[in-house]
C-alpha positions as CSV (number, residue, x, y, z in Angstrom):
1,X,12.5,50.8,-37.7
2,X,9.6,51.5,-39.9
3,X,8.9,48.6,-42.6
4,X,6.8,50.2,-46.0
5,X,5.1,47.8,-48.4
6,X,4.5,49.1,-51.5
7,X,1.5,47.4,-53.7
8,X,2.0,48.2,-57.6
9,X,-1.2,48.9,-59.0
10,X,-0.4,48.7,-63.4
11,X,-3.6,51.3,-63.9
12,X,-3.3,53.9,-66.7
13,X,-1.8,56.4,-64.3
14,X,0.9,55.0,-61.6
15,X,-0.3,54.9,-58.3
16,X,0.9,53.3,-55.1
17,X,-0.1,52.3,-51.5
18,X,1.7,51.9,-48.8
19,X,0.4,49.7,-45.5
20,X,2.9,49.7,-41.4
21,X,3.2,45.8,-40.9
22,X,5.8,46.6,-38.3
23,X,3.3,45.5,-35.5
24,X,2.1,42.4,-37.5
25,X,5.8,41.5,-38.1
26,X,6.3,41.5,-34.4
27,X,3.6,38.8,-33.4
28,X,5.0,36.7,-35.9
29,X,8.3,37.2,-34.4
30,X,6.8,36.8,-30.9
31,X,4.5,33.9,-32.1
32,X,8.4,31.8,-33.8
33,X,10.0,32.4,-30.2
34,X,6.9,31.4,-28.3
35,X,7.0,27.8,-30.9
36,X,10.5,27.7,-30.2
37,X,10.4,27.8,-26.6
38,X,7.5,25.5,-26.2
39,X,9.6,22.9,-28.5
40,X,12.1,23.2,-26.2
41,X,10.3,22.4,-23.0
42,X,8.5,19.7,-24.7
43,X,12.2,18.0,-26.0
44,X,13.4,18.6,-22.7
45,X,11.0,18.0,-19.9
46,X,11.6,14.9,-17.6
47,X,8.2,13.7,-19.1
48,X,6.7,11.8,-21.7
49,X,4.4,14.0,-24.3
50,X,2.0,12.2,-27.2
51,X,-0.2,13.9,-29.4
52,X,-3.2,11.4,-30.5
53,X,-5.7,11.5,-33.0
54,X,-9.0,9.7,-33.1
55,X,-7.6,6.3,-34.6
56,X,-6.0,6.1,-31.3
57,X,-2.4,7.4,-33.3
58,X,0.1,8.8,-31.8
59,X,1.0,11.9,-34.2
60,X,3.2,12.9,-31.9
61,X,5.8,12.1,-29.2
62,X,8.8,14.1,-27.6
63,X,12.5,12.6,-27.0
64,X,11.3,11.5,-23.7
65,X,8.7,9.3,-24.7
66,X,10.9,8.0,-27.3
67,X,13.5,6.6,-24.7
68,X,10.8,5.4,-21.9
69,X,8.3,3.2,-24.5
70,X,10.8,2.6,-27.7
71,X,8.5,4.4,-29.7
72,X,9.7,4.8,-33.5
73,X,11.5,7.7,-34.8
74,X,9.0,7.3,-37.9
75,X,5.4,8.6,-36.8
76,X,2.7,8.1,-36.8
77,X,2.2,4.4,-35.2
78,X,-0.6,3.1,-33.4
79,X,-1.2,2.8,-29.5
80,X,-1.8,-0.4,-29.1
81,X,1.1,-1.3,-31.2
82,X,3.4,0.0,-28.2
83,X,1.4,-0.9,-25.2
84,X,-0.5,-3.7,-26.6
85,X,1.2,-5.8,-29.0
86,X,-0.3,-8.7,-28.3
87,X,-3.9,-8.2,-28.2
88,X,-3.7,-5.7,-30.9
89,X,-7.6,-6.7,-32.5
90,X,-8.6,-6.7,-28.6
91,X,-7.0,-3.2,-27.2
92,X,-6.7,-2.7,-23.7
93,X,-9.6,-3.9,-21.3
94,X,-10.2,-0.5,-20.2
95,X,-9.5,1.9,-23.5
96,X,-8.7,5.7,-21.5
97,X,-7.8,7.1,-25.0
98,X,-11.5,5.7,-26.2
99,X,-13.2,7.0,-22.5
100,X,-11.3,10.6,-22.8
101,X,-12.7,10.7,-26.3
102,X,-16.0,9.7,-25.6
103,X,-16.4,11.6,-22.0
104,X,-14.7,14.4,-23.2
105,X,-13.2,15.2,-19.9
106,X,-9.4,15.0,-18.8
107,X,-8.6,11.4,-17.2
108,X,-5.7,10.9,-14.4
109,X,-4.6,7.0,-14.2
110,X,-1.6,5.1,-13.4
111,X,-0.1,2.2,-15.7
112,X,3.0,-0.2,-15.7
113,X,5.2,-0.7,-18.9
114,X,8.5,-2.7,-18.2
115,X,8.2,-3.2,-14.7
116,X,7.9,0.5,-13.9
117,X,5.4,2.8,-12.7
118,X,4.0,5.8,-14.8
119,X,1.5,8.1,-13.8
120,X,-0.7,9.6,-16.7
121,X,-2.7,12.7,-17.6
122,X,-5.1,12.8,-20.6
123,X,-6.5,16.3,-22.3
124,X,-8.9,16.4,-24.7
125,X,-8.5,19.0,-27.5
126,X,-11.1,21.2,-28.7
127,X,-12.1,21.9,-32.4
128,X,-14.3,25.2,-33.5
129,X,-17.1,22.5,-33.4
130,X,-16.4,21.7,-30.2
131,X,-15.8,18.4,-31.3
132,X,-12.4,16.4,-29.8
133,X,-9.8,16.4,-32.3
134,X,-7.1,15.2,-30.6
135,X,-5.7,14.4,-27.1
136,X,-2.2,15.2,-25.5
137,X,-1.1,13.2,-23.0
138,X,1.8,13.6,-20.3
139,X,3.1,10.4,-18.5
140,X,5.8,11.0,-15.8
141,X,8.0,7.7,-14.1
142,X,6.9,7.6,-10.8
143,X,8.6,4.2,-9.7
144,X,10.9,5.7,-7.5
145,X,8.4,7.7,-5.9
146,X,6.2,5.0,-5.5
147,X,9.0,2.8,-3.8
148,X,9.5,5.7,-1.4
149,X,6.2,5.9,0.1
150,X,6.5,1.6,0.5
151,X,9.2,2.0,2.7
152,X,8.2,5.4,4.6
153,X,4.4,2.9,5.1
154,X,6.8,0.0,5.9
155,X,9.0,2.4,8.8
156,X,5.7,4.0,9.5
157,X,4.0,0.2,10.3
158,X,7.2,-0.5,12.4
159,X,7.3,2.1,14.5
160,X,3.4,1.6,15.5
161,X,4.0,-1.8,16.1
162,X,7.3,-0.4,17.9
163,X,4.5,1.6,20.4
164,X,1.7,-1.1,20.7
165,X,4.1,-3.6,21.7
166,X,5.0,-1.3,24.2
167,X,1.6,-0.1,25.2
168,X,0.9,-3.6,25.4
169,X,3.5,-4.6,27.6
170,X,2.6,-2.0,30.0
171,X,-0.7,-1.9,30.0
172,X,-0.7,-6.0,30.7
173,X,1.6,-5.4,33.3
174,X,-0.9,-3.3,35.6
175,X,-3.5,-6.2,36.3
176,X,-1.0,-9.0,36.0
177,X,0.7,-7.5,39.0
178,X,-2.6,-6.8,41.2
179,X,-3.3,-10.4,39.9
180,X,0.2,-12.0,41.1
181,X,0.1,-10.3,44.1
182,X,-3.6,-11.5,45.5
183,X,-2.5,-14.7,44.5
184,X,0.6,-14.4,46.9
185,X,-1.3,-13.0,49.7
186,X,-4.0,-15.6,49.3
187,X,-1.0,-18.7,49.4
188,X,0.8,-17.0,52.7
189,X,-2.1,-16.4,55.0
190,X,-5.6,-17.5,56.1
191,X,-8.1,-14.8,55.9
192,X,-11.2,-14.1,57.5
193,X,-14.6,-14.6,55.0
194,X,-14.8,-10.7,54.6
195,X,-11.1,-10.3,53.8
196,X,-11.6,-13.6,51.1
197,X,-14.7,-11.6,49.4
198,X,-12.6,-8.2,49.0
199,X,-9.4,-10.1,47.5
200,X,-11.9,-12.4,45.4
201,X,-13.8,-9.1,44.2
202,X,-10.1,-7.3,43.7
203,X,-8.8,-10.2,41.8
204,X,-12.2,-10.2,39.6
205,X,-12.0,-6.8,38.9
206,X,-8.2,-6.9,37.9
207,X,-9.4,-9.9,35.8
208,X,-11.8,-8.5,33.8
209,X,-10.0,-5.5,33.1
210,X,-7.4,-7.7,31.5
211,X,-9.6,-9.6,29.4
212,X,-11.1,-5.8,28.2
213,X,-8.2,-4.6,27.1
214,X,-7.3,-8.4,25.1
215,X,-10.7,-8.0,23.3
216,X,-9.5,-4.1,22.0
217,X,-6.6,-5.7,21.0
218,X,-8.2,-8.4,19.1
219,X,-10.4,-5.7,17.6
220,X,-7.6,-3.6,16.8
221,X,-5.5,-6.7,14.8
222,X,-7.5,-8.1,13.6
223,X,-8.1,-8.4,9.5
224,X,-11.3,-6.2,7.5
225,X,-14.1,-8.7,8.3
226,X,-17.4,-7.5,7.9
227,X,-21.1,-9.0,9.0
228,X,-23.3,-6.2,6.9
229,X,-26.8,-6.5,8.2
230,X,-29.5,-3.9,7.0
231,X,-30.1,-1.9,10.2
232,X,-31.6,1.4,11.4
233,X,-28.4,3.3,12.9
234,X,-30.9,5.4,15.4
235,X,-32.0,2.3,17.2
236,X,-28.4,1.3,17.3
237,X,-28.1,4.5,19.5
238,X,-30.9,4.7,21.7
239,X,-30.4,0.9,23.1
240,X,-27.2,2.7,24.1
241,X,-28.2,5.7,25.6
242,X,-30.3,3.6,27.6
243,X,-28.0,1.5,28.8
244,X,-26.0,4.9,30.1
245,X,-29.1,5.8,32.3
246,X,-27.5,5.2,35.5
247,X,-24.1,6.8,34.6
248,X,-26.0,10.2,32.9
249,X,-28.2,10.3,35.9
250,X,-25.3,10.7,38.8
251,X,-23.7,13.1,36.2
252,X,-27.3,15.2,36.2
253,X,-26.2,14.8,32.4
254,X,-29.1,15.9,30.0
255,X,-29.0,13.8,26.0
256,X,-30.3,16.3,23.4
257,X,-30.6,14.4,20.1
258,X,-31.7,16.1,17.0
259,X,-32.4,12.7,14.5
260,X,-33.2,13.3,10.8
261,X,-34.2,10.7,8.4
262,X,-34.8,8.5,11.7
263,X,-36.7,5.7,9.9
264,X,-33.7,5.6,7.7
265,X,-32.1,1.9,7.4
266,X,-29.1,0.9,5.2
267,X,-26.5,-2.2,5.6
268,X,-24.1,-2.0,8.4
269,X,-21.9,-4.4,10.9
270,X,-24.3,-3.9,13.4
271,X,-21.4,-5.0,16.5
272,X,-19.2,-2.4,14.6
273,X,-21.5,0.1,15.0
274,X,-21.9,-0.4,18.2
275,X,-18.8,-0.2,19.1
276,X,-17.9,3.1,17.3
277,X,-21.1,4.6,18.9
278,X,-20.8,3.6,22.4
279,X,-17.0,4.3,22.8
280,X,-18.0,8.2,21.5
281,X,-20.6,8.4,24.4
282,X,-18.3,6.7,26.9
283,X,-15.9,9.2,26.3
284,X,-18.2,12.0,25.9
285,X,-19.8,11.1,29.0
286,X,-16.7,10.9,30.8
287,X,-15.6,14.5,29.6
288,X,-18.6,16.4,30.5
289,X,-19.1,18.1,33.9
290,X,-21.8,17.8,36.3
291,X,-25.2,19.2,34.8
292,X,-23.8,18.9,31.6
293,X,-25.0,18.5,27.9
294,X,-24.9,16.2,25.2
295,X,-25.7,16.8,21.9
296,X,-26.0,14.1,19.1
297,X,-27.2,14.6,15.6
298,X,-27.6,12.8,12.7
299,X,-28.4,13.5,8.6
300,X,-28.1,12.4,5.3
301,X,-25.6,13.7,2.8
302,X,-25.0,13.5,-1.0
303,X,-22.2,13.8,-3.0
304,X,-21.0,12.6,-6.3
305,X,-19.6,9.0,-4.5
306,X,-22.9,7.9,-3.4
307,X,-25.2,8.7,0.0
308,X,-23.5,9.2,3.0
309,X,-24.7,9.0,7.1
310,X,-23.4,11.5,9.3
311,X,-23.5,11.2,13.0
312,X,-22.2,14.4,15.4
313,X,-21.7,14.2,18.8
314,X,-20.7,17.2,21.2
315,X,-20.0,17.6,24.9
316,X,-18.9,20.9,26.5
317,X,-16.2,19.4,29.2
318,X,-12.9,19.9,29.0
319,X,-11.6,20.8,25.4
320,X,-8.6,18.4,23.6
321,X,-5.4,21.0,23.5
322,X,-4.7,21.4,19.8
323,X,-1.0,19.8,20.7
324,X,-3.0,16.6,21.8
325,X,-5.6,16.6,18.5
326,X,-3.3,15.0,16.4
327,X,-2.4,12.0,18.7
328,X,-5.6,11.2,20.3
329,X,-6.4,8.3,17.6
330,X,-3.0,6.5,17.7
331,X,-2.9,3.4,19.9
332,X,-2.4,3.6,23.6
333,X,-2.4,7.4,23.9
334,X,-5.3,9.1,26.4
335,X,-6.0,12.0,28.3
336,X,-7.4,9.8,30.8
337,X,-5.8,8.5,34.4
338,X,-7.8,5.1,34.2
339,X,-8.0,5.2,30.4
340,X,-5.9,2.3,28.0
341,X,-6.0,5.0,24.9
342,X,-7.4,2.2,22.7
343,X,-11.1,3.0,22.2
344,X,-10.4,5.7,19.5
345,X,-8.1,3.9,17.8
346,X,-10.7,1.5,17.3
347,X,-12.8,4.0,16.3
348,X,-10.3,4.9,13.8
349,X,-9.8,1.2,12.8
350,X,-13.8,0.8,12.1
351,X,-14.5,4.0,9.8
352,X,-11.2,2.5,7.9
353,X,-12.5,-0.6,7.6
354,X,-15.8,0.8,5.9
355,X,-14.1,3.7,3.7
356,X,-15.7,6.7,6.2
357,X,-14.3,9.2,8.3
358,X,-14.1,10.4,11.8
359,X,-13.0,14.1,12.8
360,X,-12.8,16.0,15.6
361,X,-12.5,19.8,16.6
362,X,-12.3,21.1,19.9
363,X,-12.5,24.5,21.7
364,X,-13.2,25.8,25.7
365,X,-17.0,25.7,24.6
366,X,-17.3,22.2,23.2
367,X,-15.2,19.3,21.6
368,X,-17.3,17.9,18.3
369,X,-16.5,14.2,16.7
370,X,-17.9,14.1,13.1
371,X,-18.4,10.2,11.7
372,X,-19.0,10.1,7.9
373,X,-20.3,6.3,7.1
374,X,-21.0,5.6,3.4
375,X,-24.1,3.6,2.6
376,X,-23.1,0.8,0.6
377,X,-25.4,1.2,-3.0
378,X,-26.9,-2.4,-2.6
């Protein structure tokens, strides 16, 4: 349908003009239904919408909001008169209206309000000046979610416990037995001085390897403790190479290192680090074939969080099946015959403790672990 708008012009002789709006009437019919829709996601979503000026007002607020913070029919009312009643001169410790306005940048936080859990999104909005002249801000319940993942955390704790208790028990088991029976032997009969030495040496041996596996386990339970001592991670690494000499040599096993930054020093558990270091060569060590290669590298990395030390070590033995990648860290699992399966859950345990990371890859040409330690600031 053709609409004609006619514009009288009163000039001595009539005239008239005539102008097609039919395409400008149709925005503005496409425009009302786009307003209406959007009014009726915002009345309706399962979320709480504010629209808040620079006096830290709330100009606007949708049903939802409404219901979850009692906020008044009658706008607009102040923030701090809803979330803050009582320190009302004060405002909150940490303002995130005042930081979105200020940084200019959208802000993700969480906040309690009646003993539940909302989590919060905050957009600034734009002016021709590019100036922020308001913010809109979506909050969304999350209580129940958040009570969720507690008790998954809670089954998931159980069911480790569930297979270190069991680890334990076996693994326990093994040299308590070799133990038990040398004993028995050594209360029935009289042996010669030779025989004596070999069950004394057996006995030992069974011995220490039970008091090995009680220190991982101690290491493994026991609370974040740290003794940060400012230490160059590279010496760290070649007192342990050299302490491998003997066990590289009948391997024919050849160490290429590739060190950057080598003079490099920053605050560390120096034990820890040990630890984490010398399990990885162990193992590596272990893995590789006769004339073999290691590779270990090291660098620096920034990123926005601060200064980060990377240490890379590679073998090219027998490569972790992808099926086994995802359980080599978990407590008591190993590829090994002789192996307990705790040292990379230490590993693990260590980078947690410190905030890093530890990755591996594996293929038939090499397996890889990647350790990310970030260096503390101070």
């Amino acid at each position: 349908m053709l609409t004609i708008q006619i514009n009288w012009n009163l000039a001595p002789s009539p005239m008239y003009r005539t102008q097609d709006i039919t395409e400008k009437k149709e925005l503005e019919r496409k425009l009302k239904k786009s307003e209406e829709t959007l009014k009726r996601i915002f009345e309706n979503i399962n979320a709480a919408i504010f629209v808040i000026s620079p006096e830290y007002t709330f100009t606007y607020s949708n049903p939802r909001a409404h219901s979850l913070f009692n906020i008044p029919v009658k706008l607009p009312v102040k923030c701090c008169d809803i979330f803050s009643p009582n320190r009302k001169r004060m405002g909150c410790e940490r303002c995130q209206l005042k930081e979105c306005f200020v940084e200019k940048r959208t802000l993700y936080y969480e906040f309690s309000f009646s003993g539940r859990t909302y989590s919060s999104m905050l957009t600034p909005i734009f002016d021709k000046e590019e100036i922020v002249s308001q913010l809109i801000e979506i909050s969304l319940d999350i209580t129940d979610f958040r009570d969720l993942q507690k008790k998954l955390k809670e089954s998931e704790e159980l069911a480790t416990i569930g297979k270190i208790t069991a680890g334990i028990a076996h693994e326990i088991r093994n040299p308590l037995f070799g133990i038990s029976s040398i004993t028995q032997l050594f209360a029935k009969k009289d042996f010669h001085k030779k025989e004596k030495q070999n069950l004394s040496e057996a006995m030992l041996f069974e011995t220490e390897r039970l008091n090995s596996l009680l220190e991982d386990l101690l290491i493994l339970s026991s609370p974040k403790h740290l003794e940060l001592k400012r230490r160059n991670p590279h010496l760290v690494l070649s007192e342990i190479i050299s302490s491998k000499k003997i066990k590289l040599k009948e391997k024919s096993i050849k160490v290429i290192k590739k060190y950057r930054n080598q003079s490099f020093k920053f605050k560390m558990d120096p034990r820890q680090l040990k630890i984490l270091f010398q399990t990885l060569i162990d193992n590596a060590i272990e893995a590789s074939k006769k004339n073999g290669s290691i590779y270990l590298s090291t660098f620096l990395m920034s990123s926005e969080s601060g200064k980060k030390f990377i240490f890379k070590i590679k073998n090219s033995g027998e490569y972790i099946r992808k099926d086994q990648l995802n359980s080599i860290f978990e407590p008591f699992y190993s590829t090994k015959a002789q192996g307990t399966g705790l040292g990379l859950s230490i590993c693990k345990k260590i980078i947690k403790d410190i905030d890093g990371n530890i990755s591996v890859k594996s293929s038939k040409e090499r397996t890889e672990f990647e350790v990310m330690i970030p260096i503390p600031s101070k």
